[in-house]
C-alpha positions as CSV (number, residue, x, y, z in Angstrom):
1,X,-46.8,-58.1,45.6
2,X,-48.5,-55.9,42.4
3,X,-49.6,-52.5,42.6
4,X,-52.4,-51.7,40.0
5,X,-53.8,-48.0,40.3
6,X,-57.2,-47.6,37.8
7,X,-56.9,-44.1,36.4
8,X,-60.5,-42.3,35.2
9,X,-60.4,-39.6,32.8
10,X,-62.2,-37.5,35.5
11,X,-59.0,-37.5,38.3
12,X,-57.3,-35.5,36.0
13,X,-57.6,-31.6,36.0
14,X,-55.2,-28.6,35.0
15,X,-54.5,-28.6,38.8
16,X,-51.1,-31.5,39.6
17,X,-53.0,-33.9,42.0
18,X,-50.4,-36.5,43.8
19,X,-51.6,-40.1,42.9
20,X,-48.7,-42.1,44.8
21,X,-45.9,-41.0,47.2
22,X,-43.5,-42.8,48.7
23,X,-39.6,-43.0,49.6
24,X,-38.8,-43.3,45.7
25,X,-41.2,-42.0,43.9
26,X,-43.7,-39.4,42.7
27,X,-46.9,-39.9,40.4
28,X,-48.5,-36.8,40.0
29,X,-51.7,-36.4,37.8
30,X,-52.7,-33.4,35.7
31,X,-54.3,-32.5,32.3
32,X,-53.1,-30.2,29.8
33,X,-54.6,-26.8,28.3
34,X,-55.3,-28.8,25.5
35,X,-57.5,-31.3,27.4
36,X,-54.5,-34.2,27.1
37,X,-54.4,-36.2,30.5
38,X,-50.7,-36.6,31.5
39,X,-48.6,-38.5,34.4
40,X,-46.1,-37.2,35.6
41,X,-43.5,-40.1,37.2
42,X,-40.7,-38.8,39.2
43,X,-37.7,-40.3,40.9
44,X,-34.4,-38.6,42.2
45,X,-32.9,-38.8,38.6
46,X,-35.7,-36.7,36.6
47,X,-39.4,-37.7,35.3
48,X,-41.5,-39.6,32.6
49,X,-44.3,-37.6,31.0
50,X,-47.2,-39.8,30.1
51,X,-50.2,-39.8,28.0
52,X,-52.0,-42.6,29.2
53,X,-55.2,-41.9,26.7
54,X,-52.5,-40.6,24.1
55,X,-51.4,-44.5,23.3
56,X,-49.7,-44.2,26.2
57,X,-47.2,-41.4,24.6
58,X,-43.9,-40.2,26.7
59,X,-44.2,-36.6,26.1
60,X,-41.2,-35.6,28.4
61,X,-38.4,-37.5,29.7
62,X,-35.4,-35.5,31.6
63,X,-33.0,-37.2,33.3
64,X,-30.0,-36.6,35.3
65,X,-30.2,-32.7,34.0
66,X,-30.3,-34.3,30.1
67,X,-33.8,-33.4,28.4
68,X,-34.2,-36.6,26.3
69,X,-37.3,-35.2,24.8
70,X,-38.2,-35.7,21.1
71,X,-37.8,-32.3,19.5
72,X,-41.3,-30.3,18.7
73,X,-42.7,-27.3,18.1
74,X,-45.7,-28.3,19.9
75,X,-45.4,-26.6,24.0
76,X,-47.8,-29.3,24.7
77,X,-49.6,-32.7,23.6
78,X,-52.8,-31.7,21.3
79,X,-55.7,-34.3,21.0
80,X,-56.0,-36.8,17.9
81,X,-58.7,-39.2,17.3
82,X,-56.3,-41.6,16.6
83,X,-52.3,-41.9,17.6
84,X,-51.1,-40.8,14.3
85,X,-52.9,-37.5,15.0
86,X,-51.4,-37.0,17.9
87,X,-49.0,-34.4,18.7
């Protein structure tokens, strides 16, 4: 069996939308202030951050109560016309 969920720039909003539910996990949508789509993937151990137009960027990762999170100064992901300008 595969799963394959399309994601449009337009599901996302500053508003977390659920995308998928079920016994294991959470995908919740959302966009930052800085217009940066994110997915949020969730489990009973912590959650992924993604970027999926950012390169596909993990922007948070915390699991089991340990933030493995790159160190930045940056409170969120800012938009870059290429990766390397991404933040």
């Amino acid at each position: 069996m595969s799963t394959k969920i399309y994601l449009d720039k337009e599901r996302f909003t500053e508003q977390h939308k659920v995308l998928l539910e079920n016994d294991n996990f959470t995908v919740t949508l959302f966009k930052y202030p800085s217009d940066v789509a994110a997915v949020k993937v969730q489990n009973s151990h912590g959650y992924l951050i993604l970027l999926p137009f950012e390169g596909l960027m993990i922007w948070d990762a915390v699991f089991d109560g340990t933030n493995l999170k790159m160190k930045t100064p940056f409170t969120h992901p800012k938009k870059g016309e290429q990766i390397k300008e991404s933040k």
